[in-house]
Structures are given as C-alpha cells and as structure tokens.
C-alpha positions as CSV (number, residue, x, y, z in Angstrom):
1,X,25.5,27.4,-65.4
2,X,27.2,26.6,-62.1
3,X,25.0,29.2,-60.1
4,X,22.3,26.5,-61.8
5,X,23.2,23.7,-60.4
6,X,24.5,24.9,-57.5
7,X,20.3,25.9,-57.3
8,X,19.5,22.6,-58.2
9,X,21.5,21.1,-55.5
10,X,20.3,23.4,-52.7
11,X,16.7,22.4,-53.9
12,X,17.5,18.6,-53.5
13,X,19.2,19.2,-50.3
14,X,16.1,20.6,-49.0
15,X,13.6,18.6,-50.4
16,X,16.0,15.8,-48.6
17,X,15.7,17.6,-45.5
18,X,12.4,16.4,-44.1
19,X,13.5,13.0,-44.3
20,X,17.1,13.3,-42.9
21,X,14.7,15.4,-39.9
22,X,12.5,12.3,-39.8
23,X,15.1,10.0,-39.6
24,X,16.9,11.3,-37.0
25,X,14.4,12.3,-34.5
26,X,13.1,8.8,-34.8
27,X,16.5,6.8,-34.2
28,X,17.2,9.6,-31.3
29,X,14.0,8.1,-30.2
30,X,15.5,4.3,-30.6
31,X,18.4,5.6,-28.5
32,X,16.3,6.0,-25.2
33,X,16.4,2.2,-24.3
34,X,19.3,-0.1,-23.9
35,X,22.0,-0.2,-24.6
36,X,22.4,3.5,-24.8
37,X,19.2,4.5,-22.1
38,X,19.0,8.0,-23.3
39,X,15.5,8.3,-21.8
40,X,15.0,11.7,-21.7
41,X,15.4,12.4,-25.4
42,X,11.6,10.6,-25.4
43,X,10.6,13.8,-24.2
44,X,11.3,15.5,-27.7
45,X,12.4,13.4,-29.8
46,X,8.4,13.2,-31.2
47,X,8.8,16.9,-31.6
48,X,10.3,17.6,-35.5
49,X,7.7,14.6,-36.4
50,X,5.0,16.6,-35.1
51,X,6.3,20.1,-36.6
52,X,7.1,18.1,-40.4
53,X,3.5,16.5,-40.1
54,X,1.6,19.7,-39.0
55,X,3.3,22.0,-41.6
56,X,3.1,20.1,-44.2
57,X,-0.7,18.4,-43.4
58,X,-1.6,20.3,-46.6
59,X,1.2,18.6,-48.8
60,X,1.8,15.7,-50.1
61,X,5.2,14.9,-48.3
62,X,4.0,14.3,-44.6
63,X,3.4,10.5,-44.6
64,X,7.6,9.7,-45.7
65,X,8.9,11.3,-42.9
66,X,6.3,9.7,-40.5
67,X,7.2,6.6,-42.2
68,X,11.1,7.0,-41.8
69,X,10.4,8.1,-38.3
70,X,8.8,4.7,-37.2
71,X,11.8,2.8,-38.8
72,X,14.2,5.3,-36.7
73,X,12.8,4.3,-33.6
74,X,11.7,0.5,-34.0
75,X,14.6,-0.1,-36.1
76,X,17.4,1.2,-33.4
77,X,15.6,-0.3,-30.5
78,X,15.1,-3.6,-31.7
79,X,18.3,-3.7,-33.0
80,X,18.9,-6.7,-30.9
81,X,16.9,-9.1,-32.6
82,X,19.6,-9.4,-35.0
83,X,21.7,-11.2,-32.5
84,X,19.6,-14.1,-33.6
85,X,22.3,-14.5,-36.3
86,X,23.8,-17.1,-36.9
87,X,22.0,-19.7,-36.1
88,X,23.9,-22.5,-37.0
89,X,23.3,-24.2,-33.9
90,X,19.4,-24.3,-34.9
91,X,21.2,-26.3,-38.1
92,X,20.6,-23.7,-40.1
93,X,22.8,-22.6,-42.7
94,X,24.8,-19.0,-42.5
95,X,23.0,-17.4,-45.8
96,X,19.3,-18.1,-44.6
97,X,20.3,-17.5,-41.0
98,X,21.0,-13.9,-42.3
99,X,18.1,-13.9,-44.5
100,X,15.5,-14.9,-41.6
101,X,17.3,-12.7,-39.4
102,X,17.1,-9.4,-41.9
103,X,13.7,-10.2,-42.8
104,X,12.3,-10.3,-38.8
105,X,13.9,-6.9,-38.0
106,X,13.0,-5.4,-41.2
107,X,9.5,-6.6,-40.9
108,X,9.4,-5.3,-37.2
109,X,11.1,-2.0,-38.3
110,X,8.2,-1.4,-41.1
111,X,5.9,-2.6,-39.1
112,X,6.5,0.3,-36.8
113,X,7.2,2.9,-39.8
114,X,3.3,1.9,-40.5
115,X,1.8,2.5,-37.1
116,X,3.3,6.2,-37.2
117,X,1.8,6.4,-40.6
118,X,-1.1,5.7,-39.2
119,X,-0.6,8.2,-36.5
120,X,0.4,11.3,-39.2
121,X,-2.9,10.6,-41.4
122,X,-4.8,11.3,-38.6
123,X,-3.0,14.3,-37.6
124,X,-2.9,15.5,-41.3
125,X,-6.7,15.1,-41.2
126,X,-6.7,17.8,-38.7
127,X,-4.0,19.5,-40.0
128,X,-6.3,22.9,-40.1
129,X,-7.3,22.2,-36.3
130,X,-6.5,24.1,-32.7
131,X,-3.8,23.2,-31.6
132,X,-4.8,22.3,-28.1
133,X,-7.3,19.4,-30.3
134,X,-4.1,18.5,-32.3
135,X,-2.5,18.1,-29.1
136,X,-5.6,15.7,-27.5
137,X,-6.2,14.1,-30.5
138,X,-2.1,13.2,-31.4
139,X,-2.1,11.7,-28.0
140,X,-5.2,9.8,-27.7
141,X,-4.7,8.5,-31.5
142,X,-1.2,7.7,-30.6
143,X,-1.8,5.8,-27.2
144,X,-5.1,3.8,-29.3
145,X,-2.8,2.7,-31.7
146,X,-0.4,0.9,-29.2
147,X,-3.2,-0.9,-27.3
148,X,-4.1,-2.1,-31.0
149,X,-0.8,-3.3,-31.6
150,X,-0.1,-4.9,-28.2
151,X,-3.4,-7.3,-28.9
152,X,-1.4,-8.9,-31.5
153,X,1.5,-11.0,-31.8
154,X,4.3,-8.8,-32.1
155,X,4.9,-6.5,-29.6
156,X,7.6,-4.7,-27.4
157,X,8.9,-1.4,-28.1
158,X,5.8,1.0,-26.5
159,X,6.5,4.2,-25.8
160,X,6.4,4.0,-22.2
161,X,9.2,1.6,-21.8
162,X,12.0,4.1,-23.3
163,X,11.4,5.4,-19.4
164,X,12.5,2.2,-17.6
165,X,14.5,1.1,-15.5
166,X,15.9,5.0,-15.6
167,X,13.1,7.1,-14.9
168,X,10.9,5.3,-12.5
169,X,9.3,8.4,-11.0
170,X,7.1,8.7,-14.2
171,X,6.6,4.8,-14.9
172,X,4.3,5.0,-11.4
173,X,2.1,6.6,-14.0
174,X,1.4,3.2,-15.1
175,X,-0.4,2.4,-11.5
176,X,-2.8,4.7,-12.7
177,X,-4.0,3.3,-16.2
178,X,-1.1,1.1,-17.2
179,X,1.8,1.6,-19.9
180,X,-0.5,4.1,-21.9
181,X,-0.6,6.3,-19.1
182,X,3.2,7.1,-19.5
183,X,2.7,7.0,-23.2
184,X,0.2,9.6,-22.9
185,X,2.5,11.7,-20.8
186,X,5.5,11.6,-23.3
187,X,3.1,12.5,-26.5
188,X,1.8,15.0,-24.7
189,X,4.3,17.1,-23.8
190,X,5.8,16.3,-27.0
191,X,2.8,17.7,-29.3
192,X,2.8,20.6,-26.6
193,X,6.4,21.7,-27.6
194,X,5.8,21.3,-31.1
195,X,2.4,23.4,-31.4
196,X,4.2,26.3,-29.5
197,X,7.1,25.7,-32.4
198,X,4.5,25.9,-35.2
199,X,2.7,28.8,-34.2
200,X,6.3,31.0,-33.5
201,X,7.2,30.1,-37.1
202,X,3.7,31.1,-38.0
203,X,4.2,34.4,-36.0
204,X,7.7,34.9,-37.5
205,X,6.4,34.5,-41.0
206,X,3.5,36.9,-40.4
207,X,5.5,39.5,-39.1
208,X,3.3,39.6,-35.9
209,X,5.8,39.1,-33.7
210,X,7.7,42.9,-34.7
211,X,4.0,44.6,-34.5
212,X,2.8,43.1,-30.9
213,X,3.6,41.1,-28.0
214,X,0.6,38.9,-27.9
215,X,1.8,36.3,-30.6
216,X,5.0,35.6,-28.4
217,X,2.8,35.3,-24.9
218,X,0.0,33.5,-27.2
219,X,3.4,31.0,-28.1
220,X,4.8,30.7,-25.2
221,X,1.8,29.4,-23.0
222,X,2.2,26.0,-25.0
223,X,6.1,25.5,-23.2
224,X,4.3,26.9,-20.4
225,X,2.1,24.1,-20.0
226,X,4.7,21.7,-21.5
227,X,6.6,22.5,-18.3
228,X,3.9,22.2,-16.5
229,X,2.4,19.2,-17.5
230,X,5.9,17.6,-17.4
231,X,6.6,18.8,-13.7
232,X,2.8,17.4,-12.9
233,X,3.5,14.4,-13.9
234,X,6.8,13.7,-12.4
235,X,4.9,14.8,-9.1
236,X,2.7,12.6,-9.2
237,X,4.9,9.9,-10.6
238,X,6.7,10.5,-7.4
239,X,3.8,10.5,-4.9
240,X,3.2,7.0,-6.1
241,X,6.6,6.5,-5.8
242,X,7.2,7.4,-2.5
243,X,4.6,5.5,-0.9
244,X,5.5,3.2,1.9
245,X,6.0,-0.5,1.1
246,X,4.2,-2.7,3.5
247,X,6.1,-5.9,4.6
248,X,4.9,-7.6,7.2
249,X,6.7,-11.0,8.4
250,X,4.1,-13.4,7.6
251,X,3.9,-12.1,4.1
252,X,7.6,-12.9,3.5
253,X,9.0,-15.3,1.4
254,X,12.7,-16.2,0.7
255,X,13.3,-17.0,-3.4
256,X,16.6,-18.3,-4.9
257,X,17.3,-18.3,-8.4
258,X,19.3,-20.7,-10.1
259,X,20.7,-18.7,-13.0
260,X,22.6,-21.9,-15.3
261,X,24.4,-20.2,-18.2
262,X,23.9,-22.6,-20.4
263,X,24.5,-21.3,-24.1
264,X,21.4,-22.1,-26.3
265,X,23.7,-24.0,-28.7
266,X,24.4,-26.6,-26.5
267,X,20.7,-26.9,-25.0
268,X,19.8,-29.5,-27.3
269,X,22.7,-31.7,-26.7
270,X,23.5,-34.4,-24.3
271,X,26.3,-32.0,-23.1
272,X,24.1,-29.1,-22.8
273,X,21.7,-31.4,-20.8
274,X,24.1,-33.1,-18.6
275,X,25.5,-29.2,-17.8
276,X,22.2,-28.1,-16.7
277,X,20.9,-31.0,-14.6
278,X,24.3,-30.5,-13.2
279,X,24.3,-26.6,-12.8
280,X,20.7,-26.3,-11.6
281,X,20.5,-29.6,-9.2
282,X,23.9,-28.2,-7.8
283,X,22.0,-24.9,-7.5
284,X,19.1,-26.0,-6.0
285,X,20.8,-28.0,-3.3
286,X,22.9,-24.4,-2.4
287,X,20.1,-22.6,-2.0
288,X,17.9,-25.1,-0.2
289,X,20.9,-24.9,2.5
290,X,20.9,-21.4,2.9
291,X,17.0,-21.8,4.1
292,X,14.9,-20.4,1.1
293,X,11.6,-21.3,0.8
294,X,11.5,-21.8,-3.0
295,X,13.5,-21.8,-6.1
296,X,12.8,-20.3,-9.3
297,X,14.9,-21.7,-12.7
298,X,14.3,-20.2,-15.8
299,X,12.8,-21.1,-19.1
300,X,13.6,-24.2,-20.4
301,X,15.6,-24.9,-17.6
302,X,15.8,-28.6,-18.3
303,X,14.9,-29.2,-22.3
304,X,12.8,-31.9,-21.6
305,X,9.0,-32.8,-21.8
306,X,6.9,-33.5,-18.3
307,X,7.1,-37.4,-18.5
308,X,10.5,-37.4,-18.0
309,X,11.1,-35.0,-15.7
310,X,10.8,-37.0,-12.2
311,X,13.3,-39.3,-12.9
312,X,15.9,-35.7,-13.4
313,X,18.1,-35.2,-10.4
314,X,16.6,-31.6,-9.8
315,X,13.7,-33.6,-8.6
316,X,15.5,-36.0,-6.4
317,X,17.3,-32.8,-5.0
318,X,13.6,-31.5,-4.4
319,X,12.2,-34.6,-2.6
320,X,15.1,-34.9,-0.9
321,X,15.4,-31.5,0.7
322,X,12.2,-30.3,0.6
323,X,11.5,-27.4,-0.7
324,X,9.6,-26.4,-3.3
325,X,11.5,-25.6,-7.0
326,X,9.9,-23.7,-10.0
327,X,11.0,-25.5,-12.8
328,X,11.0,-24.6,-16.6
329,X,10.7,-27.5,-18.7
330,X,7.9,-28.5,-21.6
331,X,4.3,-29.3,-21.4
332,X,2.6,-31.8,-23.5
333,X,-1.0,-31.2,-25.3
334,X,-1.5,-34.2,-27.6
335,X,1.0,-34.2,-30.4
336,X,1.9,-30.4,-29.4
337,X,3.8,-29.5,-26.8
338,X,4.0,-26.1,-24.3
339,X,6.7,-24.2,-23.1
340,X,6.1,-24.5,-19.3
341,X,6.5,-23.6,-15.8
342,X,6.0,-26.5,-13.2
343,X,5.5,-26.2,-9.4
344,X,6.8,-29.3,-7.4
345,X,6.3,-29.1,-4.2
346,X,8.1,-30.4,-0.7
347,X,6.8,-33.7,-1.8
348,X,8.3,-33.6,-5.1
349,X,5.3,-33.4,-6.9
350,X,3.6,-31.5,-9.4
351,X,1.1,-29.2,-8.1
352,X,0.3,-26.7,-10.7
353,X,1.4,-25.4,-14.3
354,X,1.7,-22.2,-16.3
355,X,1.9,-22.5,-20.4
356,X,3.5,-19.8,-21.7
357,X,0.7,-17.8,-23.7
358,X,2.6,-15.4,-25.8
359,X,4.9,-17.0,-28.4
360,X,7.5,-15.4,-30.6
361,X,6.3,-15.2,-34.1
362,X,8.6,-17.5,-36.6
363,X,11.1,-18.6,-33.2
364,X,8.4,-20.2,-31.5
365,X,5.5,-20.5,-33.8
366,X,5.1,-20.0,-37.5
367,X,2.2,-17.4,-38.4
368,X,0.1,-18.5,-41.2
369,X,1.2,-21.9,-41.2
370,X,-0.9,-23.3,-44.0
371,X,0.9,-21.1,-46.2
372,X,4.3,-20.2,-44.8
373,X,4.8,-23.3,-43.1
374,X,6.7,-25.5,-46.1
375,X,8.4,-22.7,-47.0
376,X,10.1,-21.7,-43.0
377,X,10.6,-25.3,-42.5
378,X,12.9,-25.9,-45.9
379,X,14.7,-22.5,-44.5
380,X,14.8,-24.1,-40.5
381,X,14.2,-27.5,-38.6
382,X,12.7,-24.6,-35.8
383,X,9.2,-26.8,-34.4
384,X,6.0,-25.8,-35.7
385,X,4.0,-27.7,-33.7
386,X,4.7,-25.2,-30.1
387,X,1.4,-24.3,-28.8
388,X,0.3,-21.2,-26.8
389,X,-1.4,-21.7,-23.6
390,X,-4.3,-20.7,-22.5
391,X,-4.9,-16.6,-22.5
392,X,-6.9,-17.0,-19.0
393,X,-4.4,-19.3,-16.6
394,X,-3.9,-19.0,-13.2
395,X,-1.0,-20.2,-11.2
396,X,-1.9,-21.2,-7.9
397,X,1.7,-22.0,-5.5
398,X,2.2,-23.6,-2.1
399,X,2.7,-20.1,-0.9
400,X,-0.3,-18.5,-2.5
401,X,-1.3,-17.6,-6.0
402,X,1.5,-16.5,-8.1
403,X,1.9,-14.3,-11.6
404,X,3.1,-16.1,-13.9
405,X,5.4,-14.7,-17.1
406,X,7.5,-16.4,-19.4
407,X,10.1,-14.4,-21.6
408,X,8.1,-12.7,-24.4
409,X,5.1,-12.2,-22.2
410,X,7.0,-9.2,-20.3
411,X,6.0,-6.9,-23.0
412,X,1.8,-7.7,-22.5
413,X,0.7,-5.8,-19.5
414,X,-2.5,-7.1,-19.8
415,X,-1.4,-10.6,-19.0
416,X,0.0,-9.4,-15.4
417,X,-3.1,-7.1,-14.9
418,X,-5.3,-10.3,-14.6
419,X,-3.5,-12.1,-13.3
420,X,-3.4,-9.8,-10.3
421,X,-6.6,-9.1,-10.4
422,X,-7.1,-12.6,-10.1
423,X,-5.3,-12.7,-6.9
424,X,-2.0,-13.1,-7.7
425,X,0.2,-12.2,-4.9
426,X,4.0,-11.5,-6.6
427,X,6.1,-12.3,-10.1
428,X,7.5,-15.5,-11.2
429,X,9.4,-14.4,-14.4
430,X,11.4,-17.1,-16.1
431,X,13.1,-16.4,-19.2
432,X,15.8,-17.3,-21.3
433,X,17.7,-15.0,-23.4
434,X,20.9,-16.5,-24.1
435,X,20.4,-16.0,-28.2
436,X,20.8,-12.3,-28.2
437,X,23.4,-9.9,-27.4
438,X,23.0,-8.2,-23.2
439,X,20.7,-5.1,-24.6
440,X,18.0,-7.0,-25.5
441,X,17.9,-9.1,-21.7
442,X,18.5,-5.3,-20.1
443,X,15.3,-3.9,-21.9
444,X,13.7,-7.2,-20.8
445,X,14.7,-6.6,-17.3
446,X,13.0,-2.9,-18.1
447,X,10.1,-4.5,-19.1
448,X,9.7,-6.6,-15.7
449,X,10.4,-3.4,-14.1
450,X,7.6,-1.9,-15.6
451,X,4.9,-5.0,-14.5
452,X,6.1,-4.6,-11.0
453,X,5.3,-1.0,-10.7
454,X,1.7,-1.7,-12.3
455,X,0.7,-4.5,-10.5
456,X,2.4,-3.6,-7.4
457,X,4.1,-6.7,-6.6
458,X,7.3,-8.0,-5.8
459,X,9.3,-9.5,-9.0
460,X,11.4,-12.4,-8.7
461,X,13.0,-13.4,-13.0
462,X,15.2,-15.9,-13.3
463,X,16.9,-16.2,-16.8
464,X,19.2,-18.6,-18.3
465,X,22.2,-16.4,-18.9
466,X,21.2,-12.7,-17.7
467,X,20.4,-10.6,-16.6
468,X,17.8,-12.6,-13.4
469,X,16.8,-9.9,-10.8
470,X,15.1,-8.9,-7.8
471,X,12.2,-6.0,-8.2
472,X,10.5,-4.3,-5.2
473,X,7.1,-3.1,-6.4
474,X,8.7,0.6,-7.0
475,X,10.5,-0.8,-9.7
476,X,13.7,-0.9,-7.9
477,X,16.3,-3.5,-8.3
478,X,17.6,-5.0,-5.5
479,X,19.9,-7.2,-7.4
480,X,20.8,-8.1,-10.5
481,X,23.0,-11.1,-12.1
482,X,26.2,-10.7,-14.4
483,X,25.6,-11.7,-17.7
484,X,26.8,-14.8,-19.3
485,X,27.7,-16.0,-15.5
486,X,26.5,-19.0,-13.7
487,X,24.7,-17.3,-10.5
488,X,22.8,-18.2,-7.5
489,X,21.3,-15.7,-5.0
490,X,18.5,-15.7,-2.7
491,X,15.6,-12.9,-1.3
492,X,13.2,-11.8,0.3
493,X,10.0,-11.3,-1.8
494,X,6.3,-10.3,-0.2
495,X,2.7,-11.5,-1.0
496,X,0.6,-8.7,-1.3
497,X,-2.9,-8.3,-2.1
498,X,-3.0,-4.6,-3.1
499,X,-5.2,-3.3,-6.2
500,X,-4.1,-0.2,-8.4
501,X,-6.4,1.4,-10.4
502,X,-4.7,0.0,-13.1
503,X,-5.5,-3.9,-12.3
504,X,-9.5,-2.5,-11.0
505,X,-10.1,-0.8,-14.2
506,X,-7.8,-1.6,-17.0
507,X,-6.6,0.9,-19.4
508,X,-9.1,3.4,-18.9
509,X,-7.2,6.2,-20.0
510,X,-7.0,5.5,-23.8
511,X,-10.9,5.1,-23.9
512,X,-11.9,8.4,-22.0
513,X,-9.3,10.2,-24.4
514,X,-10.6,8.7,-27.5
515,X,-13.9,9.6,-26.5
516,X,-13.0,13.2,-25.3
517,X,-11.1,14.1,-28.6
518,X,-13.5,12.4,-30.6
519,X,-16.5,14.8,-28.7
520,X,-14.6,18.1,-28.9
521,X,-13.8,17.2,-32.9
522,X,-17.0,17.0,-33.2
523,X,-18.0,20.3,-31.5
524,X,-15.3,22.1,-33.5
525,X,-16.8,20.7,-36.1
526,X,-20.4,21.2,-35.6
527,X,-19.6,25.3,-34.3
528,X,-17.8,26.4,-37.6
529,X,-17.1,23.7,-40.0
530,X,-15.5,25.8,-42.3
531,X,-13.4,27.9,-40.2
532,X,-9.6,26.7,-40.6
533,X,-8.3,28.1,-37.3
534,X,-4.7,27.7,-35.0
C-alpha cells in the first residue's frame, strides 16, 4: 500500500515537473533586467522551453509550460508596475488601488504567457522537423511575434533589452536591423543548445551513442555552432562598437537637465506646483550661468496646460537669460488635452511642440472607452480625455531637428527610427517616473540606451525623480542622476546626421527570416512530405 502511493506521488511529482521546468526557466529569464541584471542567463534560459516543447510536440502537455514560461519572464520583469500601489494620491481608495494594480500586471503577465503560446504551437507544428528548420523557424516566429506586439499598446519587455545597459557589445546588433536583431541572436543560440540537447537524449535513449561515435560528433556540432554563432555575434557587436565617434566643434551642444524631484502625490497640489516652478526656475537659472546652450525638464515638469504657461517664472527665467529651455507641460486639442514637450526659445517663445504619441493603457488612456469607461472612472478620477499625438511629428529645435520621446515611448523603436530618418540629429527624452519603485526608471534608462545605439545619436533624458542621463551613441553613460534627488548637471551632446541600416531600412531582418523559414518549410515539405526526420 505505501509502495502505492509512494508510486502515485512520484507520478505527480513528475507530471509536475514540466511546469516547475517552465516556470523557472522563464522567471530566470525575468531576472536578466533590473533590478537583478542577470543578462547572460538570456542566453539559456529559452533553452528547457525549447527542449519541453520539442519533446513533447506530439503530446498534449506542451502549450502549459510555454504558457507558465511567458508569465515567468513578463511576470518578474515587470514586476515594477506594481509600484503603482497605492494610489491614494490619485484619490483612489486602498482596495481598488490594489485591485487595478493586480489586474494591470496580471493582464501584462498573461499577456505574455500568450505570445509564448503562440510561439510553442508553431514549434509543435513542426515538432517532426530538422532541427536546423526548428532552429530558423523558432527564431523568425519568435522575433515576428514581438514586432506584432510592439504595434500595439502595450509594450516593453522584448527580448533584446534583457542585454542593456550590461551587455552593449551585442545591443550594436540593433544598428543592423533594430531590437529584433539582438532578439534573433539570443533565440538563436538558444534553439541551437536545445536541439544539440534533444538529439543526445535521443542518442542516449537509442543506445547509439555505446555502438558509434557519429551520434555524439552529429550532437555536438549544434554547441559547436552555438559557440560560434555566439562568438560571431559578439564580434560583430563589438566592431560596431568600437567605431570611432565623430565630434567635431561646431556639432557640439552643451544640455543641462533640471532633474525636480517632485513626488507625483504632490504634483497636483498648489505645494507640488509652487515646489516645481521653484525647483526648475532655480535650476534653469544655474545652468544658464554655467553657459549651456539649452535646458531639458522632464515630463510634466510644470502640471499646467499651454495658456498658462508664459506667465510661470521658468519663462521669465528663459526671457530673461536667454537661452533656450525644453519644457514639459500639457497641450491643448479642443476639449482634450496632450502630454507635451515645448521649445521656447532665447525670446521666450514657443517655437515648436512634441505630443507624446504612446500613452499608457488605463494610467493615461482608458482602452475601449465606450465600454470600460463608466466602469474605470467609478474605480479612479484618472482623465479619460488624454489624447495621443500624432504617430508622424517632427520636432524641429533652434539647434536643429531633434528626437523627440516621452516616457513610455522608450520601448517603440520605431518611433526613434523615423524620426532619424527624418533628420533628427540627437535625443530629447523627458520622462517622469516618480510612481514606481528605481527598477522600473533603470530598465527605462536601458531602454534609452538601446535607442541611442540604433539611431546613433547622442541621448540627453531628463526625468522627474531618476534616474536622467547622458548616452553617447555606443550606449555608454556618461552620467547618471541619484534617485529620488533634486539634480542639475550639464553636457556636451553632438548633432549628427549618420544613417544605420537600421533607420535606412527598418527591421529587415524579421521579414527576410520569415520568408526564408517559410521557403525552406516549404521545400522540406514539398521533398518528402511524409518523412518525419531530426
């Protein structure tokens, strides 16, 4: 009887075992960003997903642990959206504080534990394949997937950016064909590990192994070229990377930042307004004495809308002085209004004007607002009526043609890609992050790190509370804030008019692999449609 249950216990254990597998591997994954930054566990932490989903492709068990293996990751890494809660200064209560705040990670974590769903049905569909196909086709599914994802709403955690700021040899990758390019490289050697894993078991469980030496030279060549590959592309990260950076004078131009520290839950306040006019005026006028050429203030800076923003003392400070200020304030569009970034110029005047583009889902906009919107509103007094701005702006500066980014727009490539390609000659990124906890700012930093090294440009963010930064278009960091401090600190930025082949052509990667794993399935296919070879 014991012997029995003892049985029946082992067999639960193992059926378990898949998941736990699953589980793991994906929050090792999660681990790679901030605030942990294990990066190099991206380079096999894909691996028991890809053994659990190739080996059991002709079960019924492979889509769970794909699905638990998307929570892992999404769930650990955007673990910081949770520092949302409470927000009582919003004048919401506790109890739906929490329940907002549980519903946006959970939803982001499924979300996730979908797409690498998604990901395993394909790969179980080819279960019976080569394993230099599974290999292709794993990647170019995986990297099509993200670029679907990124046209959406919601978007952040890409593969690619569990390599920033650490790693910046192999983010140069993304000069070539943008973020994909790195993803590619990371499922790649990945799938390649994994195969040469599947096919020793298979050898092990066939006895070959004990009869001849081919199976384990047939094995091996899969590390083989997993080392390779990785090596490759590390070399060629750090070609790109170790490329001379142009800077001549006349290109040069000296940024401060104003970084206010002003705690969102006073924002709204007369206090919190009479701290920032106060700790950005007072910033301004620093900085325009140490001889900068321009100021950059973050998101929001001053909480008010553009009507009232000339009678501020910032803009006294700015006519006064002369020189020209970046500030973050809020548009006006009819009865909506725009998060925005305003140029003033020596003069004091308004000369151009970025809308942020990309807004947060439920914090800045409510999806579906026909339907959800009675319901949010009864939970939160948050504003409905925010507005996106136009998906094709650009944001011409006294000192040339700028890229513009505002906060959640760090995690779409494609809006710094066209923005260079349009002509714009370095990073404005102005941000405020003061509602969430310092890992979530850091892998936003990471993020701006990224757009530098794509676009390369120089990268001047200013943030609200931290972390605001200097980038060099190699992704290095020539300064960075405290965080939760009030900061200012000037630089030396340069316009540059370079093209990658990533701002020329787009993501041309994802399409040529689509295209080339689509072709070769096809000739597998069309050769021996039958055959069910490894």
């Amino acid at each position: 009887m014991q012997k029995k249950q003892n049985k029946k216990q082992g067999e639960r254990l193992t059926a378990l075992l898949p998941y736990l597998i699953a589980l793991t591997s994906g929050i090792l994954m999660g681990l790679t960003v901030a605030p942990v930054g294990a990066w190099f566990l991206a380079w096999i932490a894909i691996v028991p997903l890809w053994v659990l989903v190739v080996t059991s492709a002709k079960g019924k068990n492979q889509f769970p642990p794909a699905f638990l293996w998307g929570i892992g990751y999404h769930g650990v890494a955007l673990f910081w959206i949770t520092g949302i809660h409470p927000m009582t200064w919003l004048g919401v209560p506790w109890l739906p504080s929490l329940a907002i705040t549980l519903f946006c990670w959970g939803f982001i974590s499924v979300l996730g534990g979908v797409f690498v769903t998604s990901w395993a049905a394909v790969m179980v569909r080819l279960g019976g394949r080569k394993s230099w196909l599974r290999v292709l086709i794993g990647t170019a599914v995986w990297c099509g997937l993200e670029s679907l994802w990124s046209a959406g709403p919601l978007w952040w955690s890409s593969l690619a950016y569990t390599q920033s700021p650490h790693n910046l040899v192999i983010v140069h990758l993304g000069q070539l064909s943008g973020p994909n390019t790195v993803t590619a490289a990371i499922v790649a050697v990945n799938g390649l590990i994994a195969e040469g894993w599947t096919n020793r078991q298979d050898a092990k469980s066939a006895k070959i192994s004990s009869m001849s030496s081919a199976p384990l030279r047939f094995v091996n060549e899969y590390w083989i070229i997993a080392t390779g590959l990785l090596i490759t592309l590390h070399l060629i990260g750090f070609i790109l990377y170790s490329r001379p950076i142009v800077q001549p004078p006349e290109a040069a131009l000296k940024v401060g930042i104003v970084q206010g520290n002003i705690p969102n839950r006073l924002l709204r306040s007369s206090e919190g307004f009479r701290r920032a006019q106060e700790n950005y005026t007072n910033g301004y006028l620093t900085l325009a004495d140490q001889g900068v050429d321009a100021v950059l203030t973050p998101e929001g800076a001053l909480p008010i809308f553009q009507r009232n923003l000339m009678q501020t003392a910032l803009v006294a400070a700015v006519k006064k002085k002369g020189v020209v200020a970046w500030i973050g304030a809020f548009g006006e569009r009819g009865d909506s209004y725009t998060i925005s970034l305003f140029t003033f110029n020596n003069k004091g005047e308004i000369v151009s004007r970025y809308d942020k583009s990309k807004l947060v889902p439920l914090g800045e906009y409510i999806p579906f607002e026909g339907i959800l919107g009675g319901i949010i509103q009864r939970l939160s007094p948050l504003d409905a009526h925010q507005v996106p701005g136009s998906a094709n702006q650009i944001f011409d500066t006294p000192f040339g043609r700028a890229i513009a980014s505002i906060c959640y727009e760090s995690a779409f490539p494609e809006q710094f890609r066209r923005q260079a390609a349009a002509g714009g000659q370095f990073i404005l990124s102005s941000s405020n992050d003061a509602h969430y906890t310092a890992s979530m700012p850091f892998q936003h930093h990471a993020q701006d790190i990224m757009r530098a090294i794509e676009t390369d440009r120089w990268s001047a963010r200013a943030t609200n509370t931290g972390y605001s930064a200097f980038v060099d278009p190699h992704g290095r960091t020539l300064w960075i804030s405290g965080y939760n401090t009030y900061e200012t600190h000037a630089d030396t930025i340069y316009r540059r008019q370079t093209q990658t082949l990533y701002v020329r052509w787009n993501d041309w990667l994802t399409p040529l692999l689509l295209i080339c794993s689509g072709g070769a399935w096809l000739v597998t296919q069309f050769r021996d449609p039958n055959k069910i070879s490894n």
